[in-house]
C-alpha positions as CSV (number, residue, x, y, z in Angstrom):
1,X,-6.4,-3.1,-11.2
2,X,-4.9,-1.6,-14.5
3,X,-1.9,-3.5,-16.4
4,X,0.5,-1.0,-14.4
5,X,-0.4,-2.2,-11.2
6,X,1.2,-1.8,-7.7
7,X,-0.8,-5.2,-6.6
8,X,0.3,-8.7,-7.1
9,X,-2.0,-12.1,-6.4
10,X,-0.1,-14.2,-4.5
11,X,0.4,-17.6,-6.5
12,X,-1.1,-19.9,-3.6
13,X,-3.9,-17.8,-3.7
14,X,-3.4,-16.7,0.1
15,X,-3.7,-12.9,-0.4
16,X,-1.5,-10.4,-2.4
17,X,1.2,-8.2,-2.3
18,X,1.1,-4.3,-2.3
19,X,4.2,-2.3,-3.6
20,X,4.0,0.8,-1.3
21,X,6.1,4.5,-1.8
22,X,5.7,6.2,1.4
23,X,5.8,9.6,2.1
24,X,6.8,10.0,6.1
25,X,5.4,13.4,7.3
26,X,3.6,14.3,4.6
27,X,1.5,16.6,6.3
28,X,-1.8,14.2,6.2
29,X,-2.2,10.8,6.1
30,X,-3.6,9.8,2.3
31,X,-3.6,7.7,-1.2
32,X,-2.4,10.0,-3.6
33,X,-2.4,7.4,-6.7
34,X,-0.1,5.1,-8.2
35,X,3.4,6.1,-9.8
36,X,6.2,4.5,-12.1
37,X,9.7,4.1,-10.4
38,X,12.8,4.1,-13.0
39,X,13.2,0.3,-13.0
40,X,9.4,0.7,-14.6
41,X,7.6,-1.1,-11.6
42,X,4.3,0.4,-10.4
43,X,3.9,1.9,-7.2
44,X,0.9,2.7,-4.7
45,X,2.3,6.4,-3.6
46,X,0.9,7.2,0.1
47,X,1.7,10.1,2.7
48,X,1.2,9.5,6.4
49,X,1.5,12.7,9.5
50,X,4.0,10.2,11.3
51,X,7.7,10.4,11.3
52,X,9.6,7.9,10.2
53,X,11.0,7.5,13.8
54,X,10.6,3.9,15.5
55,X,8.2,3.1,13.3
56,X,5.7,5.1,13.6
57,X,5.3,5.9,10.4
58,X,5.3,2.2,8.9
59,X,2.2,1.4,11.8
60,X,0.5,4.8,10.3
61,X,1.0,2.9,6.9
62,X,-0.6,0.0,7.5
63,X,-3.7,1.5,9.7
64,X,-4.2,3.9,6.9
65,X,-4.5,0.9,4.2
66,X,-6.7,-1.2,6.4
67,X,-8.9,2.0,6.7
68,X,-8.9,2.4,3.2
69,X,-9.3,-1.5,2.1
70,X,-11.9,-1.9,5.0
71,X,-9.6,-4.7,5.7
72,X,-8.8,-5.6,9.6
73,X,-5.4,-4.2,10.3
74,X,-4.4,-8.0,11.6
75,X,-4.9,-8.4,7.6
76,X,-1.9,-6.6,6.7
77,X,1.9,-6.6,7.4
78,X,5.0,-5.0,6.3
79,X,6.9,-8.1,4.4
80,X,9.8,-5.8,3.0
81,X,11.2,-2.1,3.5
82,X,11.0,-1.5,7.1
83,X,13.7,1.0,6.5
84,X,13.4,2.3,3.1
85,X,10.7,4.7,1.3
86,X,9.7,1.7,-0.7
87,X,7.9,-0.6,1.0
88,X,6.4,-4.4,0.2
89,X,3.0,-4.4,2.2
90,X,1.4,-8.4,2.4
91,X,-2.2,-8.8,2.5
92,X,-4.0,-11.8,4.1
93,X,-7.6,-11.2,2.2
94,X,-8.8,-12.2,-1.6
95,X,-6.7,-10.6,-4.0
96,X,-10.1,-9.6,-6.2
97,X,-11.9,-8.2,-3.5
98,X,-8.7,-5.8,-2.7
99,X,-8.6,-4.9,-6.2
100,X,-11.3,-3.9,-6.5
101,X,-11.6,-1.9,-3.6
102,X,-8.4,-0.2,-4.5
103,X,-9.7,0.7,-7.4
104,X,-12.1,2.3,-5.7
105,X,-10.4,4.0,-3.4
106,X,-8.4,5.8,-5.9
107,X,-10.8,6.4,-8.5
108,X,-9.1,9.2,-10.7
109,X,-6.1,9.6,-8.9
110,X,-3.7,7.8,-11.0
């Protein structure tokens, strides 16, 4: 990942953290690149279909970035902003490998 990036290596080693903007209802469920809040922190922004009702649209969150990271969704879980827009996603895989395949995923669309 780029300097300005939404993932962080955990220090243990164990995985890494994804700093997720979330889009509930956004028409289709997608990656659309990564984005700069105002306190300057990079963020992954992603849309889901589901509402943000019971949720639904926190589970369509984390199928759609085990889809994406070819990860098993057992792999991920939502460590912060169950309620919010901004979301802290924890991943339970090597912190290179989903870097890279992040970067992949995204290609241009930063």
């Amino acid at each position: 990942m780029s300097a300005a990036s939404p993932l962080a290596p955990d220090p243990s080693g164990d995985g890494a953290t994804l700093a997720v903007r979330l889009v509930p209802r956004g028409g289709r469920d997608a990656l659309d690149g990564v984005e700069t809040d105002a306190a300057g922190r990079a963020l992954l922004r992603a849309r889901v279909s589901a509402p943000p009702a019971d949720g639904e649209a926190n589970a369509a969150l984390l199928a759609l970035l085990a889809r994406a990271l070819g990860l098993p969704r057992r792999a991920l879980a939502l460590e912060a902003g169950a309620t919010q827009r901004t979301k802290r996603i924890r991943i339970s895989a090597d912190a290179r490998m989903v870097a890279a395949r992040l970067d992949a995923v995204l290609g241009g669309a930063r």
